[in-house]
C-alpha positions in Angstrom: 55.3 -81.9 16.7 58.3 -81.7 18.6 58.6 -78.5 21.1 61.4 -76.5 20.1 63.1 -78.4 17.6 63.8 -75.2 15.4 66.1 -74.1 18.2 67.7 -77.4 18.5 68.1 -78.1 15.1 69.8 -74.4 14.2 72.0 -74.5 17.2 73.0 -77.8 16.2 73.8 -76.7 12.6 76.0 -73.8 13.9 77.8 -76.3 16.6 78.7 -78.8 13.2 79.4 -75.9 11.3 81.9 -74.3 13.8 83.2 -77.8 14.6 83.7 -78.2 11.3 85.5 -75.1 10.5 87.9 -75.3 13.4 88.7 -78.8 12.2 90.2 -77.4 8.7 92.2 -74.6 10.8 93.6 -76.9 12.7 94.8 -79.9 10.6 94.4 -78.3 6.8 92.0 -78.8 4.2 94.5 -82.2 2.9 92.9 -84.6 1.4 92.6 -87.3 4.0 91.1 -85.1 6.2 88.8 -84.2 3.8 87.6 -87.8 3.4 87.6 -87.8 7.5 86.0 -84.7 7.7 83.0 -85.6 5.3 82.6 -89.2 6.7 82.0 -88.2 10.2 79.5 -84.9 8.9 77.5 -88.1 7.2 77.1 -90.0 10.7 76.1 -86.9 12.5 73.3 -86.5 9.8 72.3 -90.2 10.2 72.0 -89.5 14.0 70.2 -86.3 14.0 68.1 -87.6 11.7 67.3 -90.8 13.8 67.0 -88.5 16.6 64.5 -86.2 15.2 62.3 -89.3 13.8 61.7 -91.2 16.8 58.6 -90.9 18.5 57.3 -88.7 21.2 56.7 -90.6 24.2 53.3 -89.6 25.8 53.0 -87.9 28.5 50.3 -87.7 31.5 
């Protein structure tokens, strides 16, 4: 397993969430920006996710 992914992948959460948040206050929940919003939430995942799923390389 991966040393201190449950750190990473909380803090991570929280930095989306808050990004995402501050998004909305700042240009409005309209629809477009919904759409834009949601799109770039979906290639975050598909990079964490990529991230988290590669393998370890070994170490001596």
């Amino acid at each position: 397993t991966r040393r201190n992914s449950f750190l990473s992948i909380t803090s991570i959460v929280f930095l989306t969430i808050h990004g995402y948040t501050q998004y909305f206050e700042y240009l409005g929940a309209q629809p477009e920006t919904l759409v834009l919003g949601g799109l770039v939430l979906v290639g975050l995942a598909v990079v964490g996710a990529r991230f988290l799923m590669r393998p370890e390389t070994e170490s001596d």
